[in-house]
PDB file with one MODEL, atoms N, CA, C and O in Angstrom:
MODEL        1
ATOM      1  N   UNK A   1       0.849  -1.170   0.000  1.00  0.00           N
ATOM      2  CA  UNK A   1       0.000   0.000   0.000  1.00  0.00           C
ATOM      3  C   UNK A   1       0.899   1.238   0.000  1.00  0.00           C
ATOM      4  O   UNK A   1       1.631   1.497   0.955  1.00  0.00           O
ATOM      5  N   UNK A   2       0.821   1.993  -1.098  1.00  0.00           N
ATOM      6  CA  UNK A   2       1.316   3.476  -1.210  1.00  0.00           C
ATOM      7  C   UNK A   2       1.113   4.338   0.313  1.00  0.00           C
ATOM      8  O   UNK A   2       0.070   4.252   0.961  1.00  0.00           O
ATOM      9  N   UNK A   3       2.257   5.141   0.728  1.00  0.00           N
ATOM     10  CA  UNK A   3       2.105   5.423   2.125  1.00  0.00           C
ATOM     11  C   UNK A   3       1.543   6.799   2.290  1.00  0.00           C
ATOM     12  O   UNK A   3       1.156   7.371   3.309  1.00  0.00           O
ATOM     13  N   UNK A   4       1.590   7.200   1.025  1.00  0.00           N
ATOM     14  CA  UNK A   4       0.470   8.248   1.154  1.00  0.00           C
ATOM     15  C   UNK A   4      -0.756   8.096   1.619  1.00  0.00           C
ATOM     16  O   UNK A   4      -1.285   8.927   2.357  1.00  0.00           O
ATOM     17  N   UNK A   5      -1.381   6.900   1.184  1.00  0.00           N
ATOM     18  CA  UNK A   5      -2.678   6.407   0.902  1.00  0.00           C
ATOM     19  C   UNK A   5      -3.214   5.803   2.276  1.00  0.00           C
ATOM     20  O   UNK A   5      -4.370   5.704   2.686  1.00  0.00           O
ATOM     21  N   UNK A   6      -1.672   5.328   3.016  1.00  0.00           N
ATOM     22  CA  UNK A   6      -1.839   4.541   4.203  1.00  0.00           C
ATOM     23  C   UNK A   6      -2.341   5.692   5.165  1.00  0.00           C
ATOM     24  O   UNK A   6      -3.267   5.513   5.956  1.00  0.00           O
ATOM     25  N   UNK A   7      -1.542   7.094   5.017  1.00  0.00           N
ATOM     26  CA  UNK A   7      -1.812   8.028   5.569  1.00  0.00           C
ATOM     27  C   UNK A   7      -3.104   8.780   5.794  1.00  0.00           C
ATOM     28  O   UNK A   7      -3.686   9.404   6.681  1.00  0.00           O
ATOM     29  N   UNK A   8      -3.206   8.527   4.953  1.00  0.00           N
ATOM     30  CA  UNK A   8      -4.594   9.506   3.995  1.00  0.00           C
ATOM     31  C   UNK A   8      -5.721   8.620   5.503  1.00  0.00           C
ATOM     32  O   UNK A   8      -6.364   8.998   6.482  1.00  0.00           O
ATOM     33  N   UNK A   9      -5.326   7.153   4.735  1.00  0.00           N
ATOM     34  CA  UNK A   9      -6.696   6.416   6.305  1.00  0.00           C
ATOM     35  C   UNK A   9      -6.329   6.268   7.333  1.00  0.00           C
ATOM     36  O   UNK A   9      -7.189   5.729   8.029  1.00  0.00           O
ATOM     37  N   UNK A  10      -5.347   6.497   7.888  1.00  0.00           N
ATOM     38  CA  UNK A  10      -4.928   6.550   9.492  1.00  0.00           C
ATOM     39  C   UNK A  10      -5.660   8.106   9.850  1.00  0.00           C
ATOM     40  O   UNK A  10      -6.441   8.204  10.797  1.00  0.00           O
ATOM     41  N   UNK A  11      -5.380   9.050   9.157  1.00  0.00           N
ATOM     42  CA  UNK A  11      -6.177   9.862   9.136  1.00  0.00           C
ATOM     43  C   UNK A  11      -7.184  10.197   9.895  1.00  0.00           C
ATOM     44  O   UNK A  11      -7.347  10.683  11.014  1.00  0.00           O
ATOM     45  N   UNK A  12      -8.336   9.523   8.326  1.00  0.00           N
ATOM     46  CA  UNK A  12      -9.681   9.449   8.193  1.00  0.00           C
ATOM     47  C   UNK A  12     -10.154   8.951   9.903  1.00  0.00           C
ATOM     48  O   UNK A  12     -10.913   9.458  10.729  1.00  0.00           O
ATOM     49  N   UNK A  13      -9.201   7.602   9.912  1.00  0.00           N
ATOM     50  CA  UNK A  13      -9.739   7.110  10.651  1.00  0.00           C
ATOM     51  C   UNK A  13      -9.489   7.687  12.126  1.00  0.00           C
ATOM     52  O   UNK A  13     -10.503   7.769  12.819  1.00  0.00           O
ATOM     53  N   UNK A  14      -8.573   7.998  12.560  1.00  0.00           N
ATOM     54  CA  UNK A  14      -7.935   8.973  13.294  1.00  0.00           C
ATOM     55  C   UNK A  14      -9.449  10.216  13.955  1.00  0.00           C
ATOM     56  O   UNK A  14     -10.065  10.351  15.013  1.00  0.00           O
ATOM     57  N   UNK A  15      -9.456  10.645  13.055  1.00  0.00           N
ATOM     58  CA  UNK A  15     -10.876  12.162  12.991  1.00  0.00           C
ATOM     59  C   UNK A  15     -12.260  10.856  13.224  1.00  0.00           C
ATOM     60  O   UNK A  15     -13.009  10.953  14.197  1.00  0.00           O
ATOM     61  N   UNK A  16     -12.353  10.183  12.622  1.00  0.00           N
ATOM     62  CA  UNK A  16     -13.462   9.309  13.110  1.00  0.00           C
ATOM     63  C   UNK A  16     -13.586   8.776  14.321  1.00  0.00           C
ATOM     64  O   UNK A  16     -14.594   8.665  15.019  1.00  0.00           O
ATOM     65  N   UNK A  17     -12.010   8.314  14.604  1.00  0.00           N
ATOM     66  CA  UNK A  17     -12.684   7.572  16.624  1.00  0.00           C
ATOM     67  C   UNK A  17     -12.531   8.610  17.159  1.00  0.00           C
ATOM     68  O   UNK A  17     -12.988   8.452  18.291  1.00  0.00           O
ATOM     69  N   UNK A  18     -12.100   9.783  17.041  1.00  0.00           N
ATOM     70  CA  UNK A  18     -12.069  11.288  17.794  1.00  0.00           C
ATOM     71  C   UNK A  18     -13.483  12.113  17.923  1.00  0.00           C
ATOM     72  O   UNK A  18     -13.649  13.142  18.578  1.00  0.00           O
ATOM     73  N   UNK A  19     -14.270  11.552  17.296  1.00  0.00           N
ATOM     74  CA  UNK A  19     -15.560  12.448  16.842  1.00  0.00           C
ATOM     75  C   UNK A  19     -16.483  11.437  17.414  1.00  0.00           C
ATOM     76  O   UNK A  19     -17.390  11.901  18.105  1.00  0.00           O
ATOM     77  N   UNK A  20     -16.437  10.082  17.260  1.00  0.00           N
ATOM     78  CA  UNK A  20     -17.458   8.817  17.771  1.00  0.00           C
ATOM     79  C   UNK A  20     -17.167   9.048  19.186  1.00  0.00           C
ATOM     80  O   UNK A  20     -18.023   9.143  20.065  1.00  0.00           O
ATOM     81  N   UNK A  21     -16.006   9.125  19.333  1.00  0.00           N
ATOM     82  CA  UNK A  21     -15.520   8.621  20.935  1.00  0.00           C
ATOM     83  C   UNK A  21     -15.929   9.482  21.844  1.00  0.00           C
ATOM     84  O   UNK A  21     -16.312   9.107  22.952  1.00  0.00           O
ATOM     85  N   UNK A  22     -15.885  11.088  21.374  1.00  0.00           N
ATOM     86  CA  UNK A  22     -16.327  11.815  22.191  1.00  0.00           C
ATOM     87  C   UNK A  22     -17.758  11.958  22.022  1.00  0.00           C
ATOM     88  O   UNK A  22     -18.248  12.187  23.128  1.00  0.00           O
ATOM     89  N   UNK A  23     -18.699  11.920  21.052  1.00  0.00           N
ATOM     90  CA  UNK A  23     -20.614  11.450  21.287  1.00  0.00           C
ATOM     91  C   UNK A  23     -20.674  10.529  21.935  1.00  0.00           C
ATOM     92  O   UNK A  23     -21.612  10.599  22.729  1.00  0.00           O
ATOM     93  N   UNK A  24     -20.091   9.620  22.000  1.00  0.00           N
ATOM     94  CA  UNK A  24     -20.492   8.262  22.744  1.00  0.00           C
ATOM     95  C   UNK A  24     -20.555   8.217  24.187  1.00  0.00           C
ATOM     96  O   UNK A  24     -21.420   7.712  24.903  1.00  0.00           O
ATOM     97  N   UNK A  25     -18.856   9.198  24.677  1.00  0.00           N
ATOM     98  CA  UNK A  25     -18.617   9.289  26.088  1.00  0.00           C
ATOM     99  C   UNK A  25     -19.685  10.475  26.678  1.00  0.00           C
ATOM    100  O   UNK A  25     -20.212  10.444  27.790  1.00  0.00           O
ATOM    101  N   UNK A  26     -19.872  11.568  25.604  1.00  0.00           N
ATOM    102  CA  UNK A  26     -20.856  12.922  26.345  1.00  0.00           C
ATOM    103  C   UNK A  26     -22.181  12.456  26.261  1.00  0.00           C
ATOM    104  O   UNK A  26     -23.005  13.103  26.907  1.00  0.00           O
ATOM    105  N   UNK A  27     -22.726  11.143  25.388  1.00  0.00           N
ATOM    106  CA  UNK A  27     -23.988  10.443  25.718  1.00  0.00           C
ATOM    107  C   UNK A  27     -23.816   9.885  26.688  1.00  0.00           C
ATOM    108  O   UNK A  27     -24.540  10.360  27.563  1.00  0.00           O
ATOM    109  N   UNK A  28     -23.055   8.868  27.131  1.00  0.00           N
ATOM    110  CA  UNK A  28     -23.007   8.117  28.809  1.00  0.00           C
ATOM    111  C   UNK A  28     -23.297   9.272  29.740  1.00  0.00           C
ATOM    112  O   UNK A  28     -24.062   9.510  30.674  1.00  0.00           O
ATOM    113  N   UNK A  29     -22.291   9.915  29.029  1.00  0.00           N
ATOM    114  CA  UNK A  29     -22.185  11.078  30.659  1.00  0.00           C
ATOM    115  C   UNK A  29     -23.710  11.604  30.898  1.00  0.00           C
ATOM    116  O   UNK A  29     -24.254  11.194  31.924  1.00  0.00           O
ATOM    117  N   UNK A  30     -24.255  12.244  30.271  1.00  0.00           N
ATOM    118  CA  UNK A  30     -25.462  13.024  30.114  1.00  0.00           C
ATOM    119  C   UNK A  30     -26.477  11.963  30.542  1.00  0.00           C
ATOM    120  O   UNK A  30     -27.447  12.430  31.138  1.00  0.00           O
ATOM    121  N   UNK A  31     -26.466  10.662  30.372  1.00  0.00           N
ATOM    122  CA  UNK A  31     -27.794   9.226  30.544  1.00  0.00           C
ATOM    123  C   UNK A  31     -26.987   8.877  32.115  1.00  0.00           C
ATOM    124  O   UNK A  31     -27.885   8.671  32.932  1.00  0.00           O
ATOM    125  N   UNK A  32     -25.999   8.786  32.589  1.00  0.00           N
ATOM    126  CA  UNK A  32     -25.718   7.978  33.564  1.00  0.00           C
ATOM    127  C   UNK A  32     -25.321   9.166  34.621  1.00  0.00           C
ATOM    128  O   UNK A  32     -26.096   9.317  35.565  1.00  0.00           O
ATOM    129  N   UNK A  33     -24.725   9.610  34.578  1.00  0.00           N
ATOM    130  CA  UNK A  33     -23.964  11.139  35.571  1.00  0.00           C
ATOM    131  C   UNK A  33     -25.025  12.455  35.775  1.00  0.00           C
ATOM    132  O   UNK A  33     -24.775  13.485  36.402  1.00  0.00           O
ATOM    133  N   UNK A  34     -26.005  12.191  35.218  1.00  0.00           N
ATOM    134  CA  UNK A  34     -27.070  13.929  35.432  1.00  0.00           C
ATOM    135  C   UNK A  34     -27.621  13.602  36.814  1.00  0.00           C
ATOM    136  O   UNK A  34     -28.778  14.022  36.784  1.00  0.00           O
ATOM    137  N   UNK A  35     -27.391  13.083  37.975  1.00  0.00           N
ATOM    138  CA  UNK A  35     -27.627  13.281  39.169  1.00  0.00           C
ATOM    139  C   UNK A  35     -26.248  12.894  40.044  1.00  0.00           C
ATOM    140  O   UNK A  35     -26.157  12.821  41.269  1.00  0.00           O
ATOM    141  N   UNK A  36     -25.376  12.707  39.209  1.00  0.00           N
ATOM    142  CA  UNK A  36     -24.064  12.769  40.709  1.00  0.00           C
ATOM    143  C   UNK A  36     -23.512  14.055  40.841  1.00  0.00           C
ATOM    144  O   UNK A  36     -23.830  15.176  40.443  1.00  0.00           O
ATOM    145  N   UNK A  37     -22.515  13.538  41.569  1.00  0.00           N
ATOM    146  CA  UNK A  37     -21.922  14.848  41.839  1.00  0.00           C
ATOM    147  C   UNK A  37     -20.185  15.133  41.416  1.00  0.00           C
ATOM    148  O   UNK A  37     -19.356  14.319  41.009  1.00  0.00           O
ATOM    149  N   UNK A  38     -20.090  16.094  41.596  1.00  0.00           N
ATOM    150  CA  UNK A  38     -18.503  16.285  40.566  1.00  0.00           C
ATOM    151  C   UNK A  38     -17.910  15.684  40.775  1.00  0.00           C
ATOM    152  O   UNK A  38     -17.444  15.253  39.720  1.00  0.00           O
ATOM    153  N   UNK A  39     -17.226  14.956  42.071  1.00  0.00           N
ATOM    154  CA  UNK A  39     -16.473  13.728  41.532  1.00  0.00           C
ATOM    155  C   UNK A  39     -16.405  12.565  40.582  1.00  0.00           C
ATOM    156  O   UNK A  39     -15.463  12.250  39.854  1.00  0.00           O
ATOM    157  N   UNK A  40     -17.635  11.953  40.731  1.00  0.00           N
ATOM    158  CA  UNK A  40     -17.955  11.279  39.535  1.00  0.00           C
ATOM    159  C   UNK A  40     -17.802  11.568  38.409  1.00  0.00           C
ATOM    160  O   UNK A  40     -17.369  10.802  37.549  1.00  0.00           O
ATOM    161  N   UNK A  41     -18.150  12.776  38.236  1.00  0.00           N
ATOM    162  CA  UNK A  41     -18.074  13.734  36.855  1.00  0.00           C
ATOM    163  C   UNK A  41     -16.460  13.547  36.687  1.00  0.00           C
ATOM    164  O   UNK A  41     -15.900  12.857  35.834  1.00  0.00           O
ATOM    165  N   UNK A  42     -16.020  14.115  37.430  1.00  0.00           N
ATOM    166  CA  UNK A  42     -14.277  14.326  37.521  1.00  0.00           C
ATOM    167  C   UNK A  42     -13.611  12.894  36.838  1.00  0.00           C
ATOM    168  O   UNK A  42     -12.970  12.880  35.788  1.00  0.00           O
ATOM    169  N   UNK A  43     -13.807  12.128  37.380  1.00  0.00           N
ATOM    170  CA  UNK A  43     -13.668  10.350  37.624  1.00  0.00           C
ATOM    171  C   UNK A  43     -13.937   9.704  35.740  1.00  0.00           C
ATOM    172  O   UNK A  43     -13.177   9.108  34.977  1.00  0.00           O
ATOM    173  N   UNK A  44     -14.942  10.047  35.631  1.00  0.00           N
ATOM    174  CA  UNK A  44     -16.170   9.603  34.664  1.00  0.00           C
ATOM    175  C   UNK A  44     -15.122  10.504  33.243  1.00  0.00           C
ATOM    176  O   UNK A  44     -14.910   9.922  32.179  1.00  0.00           O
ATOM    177  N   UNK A  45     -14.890  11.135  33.365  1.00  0.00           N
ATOM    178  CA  UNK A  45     -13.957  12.385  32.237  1.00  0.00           C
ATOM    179  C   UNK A  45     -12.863  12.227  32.147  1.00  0.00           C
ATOM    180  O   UNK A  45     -12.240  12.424  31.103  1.00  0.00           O
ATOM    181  N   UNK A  46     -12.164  11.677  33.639  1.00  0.00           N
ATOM    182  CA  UNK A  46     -10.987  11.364  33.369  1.00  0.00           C
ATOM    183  C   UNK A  46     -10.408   9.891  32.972  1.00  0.00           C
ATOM    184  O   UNK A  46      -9.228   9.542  32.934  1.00  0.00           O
ATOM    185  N   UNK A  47     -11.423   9.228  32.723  1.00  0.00           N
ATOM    186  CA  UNK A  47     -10.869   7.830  32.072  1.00  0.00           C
ATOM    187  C   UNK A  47     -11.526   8.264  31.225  1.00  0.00           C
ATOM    188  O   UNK A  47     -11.079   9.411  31.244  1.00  0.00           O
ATOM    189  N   UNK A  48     -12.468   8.273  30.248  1.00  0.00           N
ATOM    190  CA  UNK A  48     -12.927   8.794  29.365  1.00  0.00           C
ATOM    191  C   UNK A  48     -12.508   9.315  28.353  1.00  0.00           C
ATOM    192  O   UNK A  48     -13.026   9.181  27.245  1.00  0.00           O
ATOM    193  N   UNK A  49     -11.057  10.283  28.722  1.00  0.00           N
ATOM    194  CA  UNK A  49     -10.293  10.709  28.095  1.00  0.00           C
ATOM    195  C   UNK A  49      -9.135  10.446  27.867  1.00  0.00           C
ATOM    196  O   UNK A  49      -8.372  10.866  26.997  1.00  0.00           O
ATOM    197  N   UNK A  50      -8.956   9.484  28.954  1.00  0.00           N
ATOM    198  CA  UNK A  50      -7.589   8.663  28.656  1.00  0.00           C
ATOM    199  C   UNK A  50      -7.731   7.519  27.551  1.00  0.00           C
ATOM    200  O   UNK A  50      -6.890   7.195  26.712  1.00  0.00           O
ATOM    201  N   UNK A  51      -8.740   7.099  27.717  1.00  0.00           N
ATOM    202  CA  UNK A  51      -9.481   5.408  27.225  1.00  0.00           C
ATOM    203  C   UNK A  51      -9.063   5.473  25.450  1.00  0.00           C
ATOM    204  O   UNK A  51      -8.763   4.474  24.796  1.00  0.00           O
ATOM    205  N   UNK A  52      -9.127   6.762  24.948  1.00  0.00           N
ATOM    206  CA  UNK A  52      -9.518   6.745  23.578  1.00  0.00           C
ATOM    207  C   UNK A  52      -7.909   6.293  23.072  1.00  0.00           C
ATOM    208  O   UNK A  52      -7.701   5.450  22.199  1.00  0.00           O
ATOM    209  N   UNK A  53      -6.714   7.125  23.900  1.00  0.00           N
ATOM    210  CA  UNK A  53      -5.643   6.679  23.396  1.00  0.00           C
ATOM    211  C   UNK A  53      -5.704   5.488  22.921  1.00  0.00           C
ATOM    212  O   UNK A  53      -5.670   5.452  21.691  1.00  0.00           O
ATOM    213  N   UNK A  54      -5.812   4.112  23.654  1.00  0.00           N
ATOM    214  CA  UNK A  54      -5.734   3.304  23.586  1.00  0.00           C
ATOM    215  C   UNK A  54      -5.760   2.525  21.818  1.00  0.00           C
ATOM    216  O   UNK A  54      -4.963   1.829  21.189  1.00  0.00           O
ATOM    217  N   UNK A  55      -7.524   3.277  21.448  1.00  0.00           N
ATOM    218  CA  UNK A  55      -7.345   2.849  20.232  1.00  0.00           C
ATOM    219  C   UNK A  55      -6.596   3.498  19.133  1.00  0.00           C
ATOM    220  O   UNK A  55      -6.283   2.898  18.105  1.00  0.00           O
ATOM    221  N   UNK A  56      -6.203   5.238  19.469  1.00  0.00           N
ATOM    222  CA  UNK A  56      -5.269   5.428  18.866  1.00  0.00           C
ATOM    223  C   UNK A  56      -3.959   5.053  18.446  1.00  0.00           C
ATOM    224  O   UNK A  56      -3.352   5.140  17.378  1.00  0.00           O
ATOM    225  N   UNK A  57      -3.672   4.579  19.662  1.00  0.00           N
ATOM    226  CA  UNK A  57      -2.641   3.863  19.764  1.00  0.00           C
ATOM    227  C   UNK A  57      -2.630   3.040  18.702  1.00  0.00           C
ATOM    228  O   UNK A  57      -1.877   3.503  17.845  1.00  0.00           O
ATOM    229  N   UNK A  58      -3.234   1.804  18.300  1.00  0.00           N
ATOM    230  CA  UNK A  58      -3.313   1.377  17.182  1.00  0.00           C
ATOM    231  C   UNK A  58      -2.909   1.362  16.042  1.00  0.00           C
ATOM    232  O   UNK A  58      -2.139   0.718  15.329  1.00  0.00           O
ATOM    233  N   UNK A  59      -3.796   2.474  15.985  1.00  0.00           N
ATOM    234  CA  UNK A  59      -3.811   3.487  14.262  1.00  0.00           C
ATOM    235  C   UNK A  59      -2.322   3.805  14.402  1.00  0.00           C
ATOM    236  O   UNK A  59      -1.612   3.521  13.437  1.00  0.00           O
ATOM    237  N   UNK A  60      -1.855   4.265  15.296  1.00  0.00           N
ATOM    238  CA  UNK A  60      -0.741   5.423  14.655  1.00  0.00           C
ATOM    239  C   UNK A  60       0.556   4.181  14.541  1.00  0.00           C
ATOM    240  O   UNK A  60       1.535   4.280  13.803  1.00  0.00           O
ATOM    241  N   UNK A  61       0.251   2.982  15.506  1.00  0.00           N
ATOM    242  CA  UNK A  61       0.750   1.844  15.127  1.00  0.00           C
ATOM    243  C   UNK A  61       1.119   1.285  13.953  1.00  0.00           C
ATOM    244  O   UNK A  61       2.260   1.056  13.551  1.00  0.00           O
ATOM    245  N   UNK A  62      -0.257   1.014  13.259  1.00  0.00           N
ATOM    246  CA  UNK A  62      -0.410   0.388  11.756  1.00  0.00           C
ATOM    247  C   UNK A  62       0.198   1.215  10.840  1.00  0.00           C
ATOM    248  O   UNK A  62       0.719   0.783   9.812  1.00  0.00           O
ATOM    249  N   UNK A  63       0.151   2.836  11.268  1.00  0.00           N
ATOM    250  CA  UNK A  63       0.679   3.730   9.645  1.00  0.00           C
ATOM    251  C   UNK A  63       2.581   3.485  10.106  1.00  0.00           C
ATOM    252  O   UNK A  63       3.481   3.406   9.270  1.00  0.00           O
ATOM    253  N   UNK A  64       2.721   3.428  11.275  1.00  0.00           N
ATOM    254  CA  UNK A  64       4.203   3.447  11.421  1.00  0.00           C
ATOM    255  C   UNK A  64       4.780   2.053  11.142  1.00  0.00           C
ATOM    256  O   UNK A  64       5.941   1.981  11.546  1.00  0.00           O
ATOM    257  N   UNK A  65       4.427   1.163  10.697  1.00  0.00           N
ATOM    258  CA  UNK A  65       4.308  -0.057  10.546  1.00  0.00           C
ATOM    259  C   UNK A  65       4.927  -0.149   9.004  1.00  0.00           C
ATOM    260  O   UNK A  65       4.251   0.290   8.074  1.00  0.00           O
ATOM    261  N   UNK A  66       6.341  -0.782   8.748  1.00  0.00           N
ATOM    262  CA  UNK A  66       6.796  -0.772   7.473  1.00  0.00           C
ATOM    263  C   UNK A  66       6.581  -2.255   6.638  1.00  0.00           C
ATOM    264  O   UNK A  66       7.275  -3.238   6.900  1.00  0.00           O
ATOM    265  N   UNK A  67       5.918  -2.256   5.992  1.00  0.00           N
ATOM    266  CA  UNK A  67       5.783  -3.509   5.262  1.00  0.00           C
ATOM    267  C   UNK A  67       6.838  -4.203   5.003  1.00  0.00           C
ATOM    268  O   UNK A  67       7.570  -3.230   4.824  1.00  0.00           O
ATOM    269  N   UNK A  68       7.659  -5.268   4.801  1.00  0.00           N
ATOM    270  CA  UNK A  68       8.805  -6.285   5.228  1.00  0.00           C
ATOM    271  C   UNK A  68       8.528  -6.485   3.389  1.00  0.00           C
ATOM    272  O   UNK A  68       7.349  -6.669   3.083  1.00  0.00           O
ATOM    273  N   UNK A  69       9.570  -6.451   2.210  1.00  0.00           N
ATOM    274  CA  UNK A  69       9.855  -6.857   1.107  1.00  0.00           C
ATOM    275  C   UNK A  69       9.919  -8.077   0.901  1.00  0.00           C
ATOM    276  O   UNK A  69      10.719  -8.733   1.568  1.00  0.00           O
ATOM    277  N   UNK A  70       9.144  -8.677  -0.020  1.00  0.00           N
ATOM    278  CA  UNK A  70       8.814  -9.897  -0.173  1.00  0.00           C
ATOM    279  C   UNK A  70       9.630 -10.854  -1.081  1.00  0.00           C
ATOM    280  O   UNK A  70       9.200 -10.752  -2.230  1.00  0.00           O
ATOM    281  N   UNK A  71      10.769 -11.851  -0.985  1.00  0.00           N
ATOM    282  CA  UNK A  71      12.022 -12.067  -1.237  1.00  0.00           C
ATOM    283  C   UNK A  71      11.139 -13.177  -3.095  1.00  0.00           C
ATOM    284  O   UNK A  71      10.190 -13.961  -3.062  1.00  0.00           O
ATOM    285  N   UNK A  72      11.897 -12.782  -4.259  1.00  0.00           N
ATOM    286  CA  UNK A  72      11.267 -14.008  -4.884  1.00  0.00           C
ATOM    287  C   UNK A  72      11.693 -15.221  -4.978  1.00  0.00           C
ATOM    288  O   UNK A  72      11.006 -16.076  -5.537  1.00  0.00           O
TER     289      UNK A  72
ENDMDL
END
């Protein structure tokens, strides 16, 4: 795969779990947290926001990831 191209969807995909991840977490928050109190809130935000690395992590994995030349 051309590494432009690889780029281009680490990207895409990149702006996509960034945009899902945060509707998903400010829907929990808003359905599960609208009667606690700020710690929870505090608690609830701060893994929340750590959590997403994780799958970034991934991504930025796969584009740094050099394909191995295939011997004939």
């Amino acid at each position: 795969m051309p590494i432009r191209l690889k780029k281009l969807i680490g990207t895409v995909l990149l702006i996509v779990l960034v945009i899902t991840y945060a509707v998903v977490a400010t829907i929990v928050a808003v359905a599960q947290l609208a009667e606690s109190g700020p710690l929870a809130h505090f608690l609830f935000f701060l893994l929340s926001g750590l959590l997403w690395i994780l799958p970034a992590m991934g991504i930025i994995k796969w584009l740094i990831l050099e394909r191995k030349p295939t011997k004939p």
